[in-house]
C-alpha positions as CSV (number, residue, x, y, z in Angstrom):
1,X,-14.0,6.6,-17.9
2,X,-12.1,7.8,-14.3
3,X,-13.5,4.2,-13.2
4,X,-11.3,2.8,-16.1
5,X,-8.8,4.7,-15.3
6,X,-8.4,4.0,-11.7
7,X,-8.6,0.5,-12.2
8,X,-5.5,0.3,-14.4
9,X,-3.7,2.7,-11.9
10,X,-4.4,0.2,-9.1
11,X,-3.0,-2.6,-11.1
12,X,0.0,-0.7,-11.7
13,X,0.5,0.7,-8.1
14,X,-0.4,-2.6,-6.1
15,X,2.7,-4.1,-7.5
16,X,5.0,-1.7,-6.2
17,X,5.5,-1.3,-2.8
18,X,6.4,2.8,-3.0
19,X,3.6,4.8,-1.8
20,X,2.6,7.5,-3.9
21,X,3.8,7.3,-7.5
22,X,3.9,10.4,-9.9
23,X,0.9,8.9,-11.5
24,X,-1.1,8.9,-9.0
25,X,0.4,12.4,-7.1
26,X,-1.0,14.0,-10.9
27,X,-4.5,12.2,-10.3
28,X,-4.4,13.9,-6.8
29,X,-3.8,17.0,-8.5
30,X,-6.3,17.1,-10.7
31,X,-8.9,15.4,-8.9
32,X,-11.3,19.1,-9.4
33,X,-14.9,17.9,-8.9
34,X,-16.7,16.3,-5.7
35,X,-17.3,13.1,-7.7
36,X,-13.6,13.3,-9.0
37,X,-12.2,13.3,-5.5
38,X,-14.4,10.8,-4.1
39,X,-13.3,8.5,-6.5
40,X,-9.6,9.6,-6.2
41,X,-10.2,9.4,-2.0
42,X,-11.8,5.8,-1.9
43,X,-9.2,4.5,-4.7
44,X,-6.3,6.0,-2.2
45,X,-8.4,4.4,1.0
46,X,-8.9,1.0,-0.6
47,X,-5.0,1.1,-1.5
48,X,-4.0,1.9,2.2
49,X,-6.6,-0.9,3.2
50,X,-4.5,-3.5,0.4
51,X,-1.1,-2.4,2.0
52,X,-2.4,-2.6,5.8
53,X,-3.4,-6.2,5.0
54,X,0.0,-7.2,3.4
55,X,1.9,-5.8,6.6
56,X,-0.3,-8.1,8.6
57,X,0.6,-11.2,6.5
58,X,4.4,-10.3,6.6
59,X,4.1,-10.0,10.5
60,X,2.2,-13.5,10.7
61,X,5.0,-14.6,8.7
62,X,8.0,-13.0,10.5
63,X,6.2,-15.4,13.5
64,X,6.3,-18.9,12.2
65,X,9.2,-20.7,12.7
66,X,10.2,-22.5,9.3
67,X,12.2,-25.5,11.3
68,X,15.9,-24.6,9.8
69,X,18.3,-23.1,11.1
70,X,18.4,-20.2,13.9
71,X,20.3,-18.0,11.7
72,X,18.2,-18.8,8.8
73,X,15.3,-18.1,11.1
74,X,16.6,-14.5,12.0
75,X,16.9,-13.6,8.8
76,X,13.9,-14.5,8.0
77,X,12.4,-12.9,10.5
78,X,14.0,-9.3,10.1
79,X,13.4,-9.3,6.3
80,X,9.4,-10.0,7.3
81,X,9.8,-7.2,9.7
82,X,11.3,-5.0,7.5
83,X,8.5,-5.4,5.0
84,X,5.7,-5.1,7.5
85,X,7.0,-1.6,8.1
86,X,7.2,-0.7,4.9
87,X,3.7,-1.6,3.9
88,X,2.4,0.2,7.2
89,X,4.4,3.3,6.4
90,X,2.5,3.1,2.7
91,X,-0.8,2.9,4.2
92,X,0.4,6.0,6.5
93,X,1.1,8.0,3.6
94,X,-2.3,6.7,1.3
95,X,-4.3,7.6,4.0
96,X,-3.1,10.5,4.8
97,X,-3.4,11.9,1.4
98,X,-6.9,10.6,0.9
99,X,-7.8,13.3,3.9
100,X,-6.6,16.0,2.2
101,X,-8.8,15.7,-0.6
């Protein structure tokens, strides 16, 4: 049942690129039992690992020159950037909840 669970948090949370929804902040909460946390810990773990592999793409994509123009290219290029960060700063904050359980 918390595997069921999980799952359908995942597909929820993967989509949105804010770290730590209220959802999943209530599951930390009451996340009780060894088995409970584990779960809650490698669900918050494999989430950081999704969002650290999404910043990755965006920087290899922030690199690659789309042959347009230079401005088109900069812009391009900073909203890439911009994204990377935000994934990394995700995976900071999944990670770092999944040691406190």
């Amino acid at each position: 049942m918390l595997k069921r669970i999980l799952y359908f948090i995942g597909l929820i949370s993967f989509s949105s690129i804010l770290a730590l929804e209220p959802i999943e902040k209530l599951l930390i909460e009451k996340a009780v039992l060894p088995e409970q946390k584990k779960a809650v810990k490698a669900y918050l773990l494999k989430i950081a690992e999704d969002h650290r592999q999404m910043a990755q793409k965006y920087k290899e994509m922030a690199n690659t020159k789309k042959g347009g123009k230079h401005k088109y290219d900069q812009k391009h290029r900073k909203d890439m950037q911009s994204l990377s960060q935000k994934f990394e700063k995700d995976a900071e904050v999944y990670e770092k909840a999944a040691e406190k359980l």
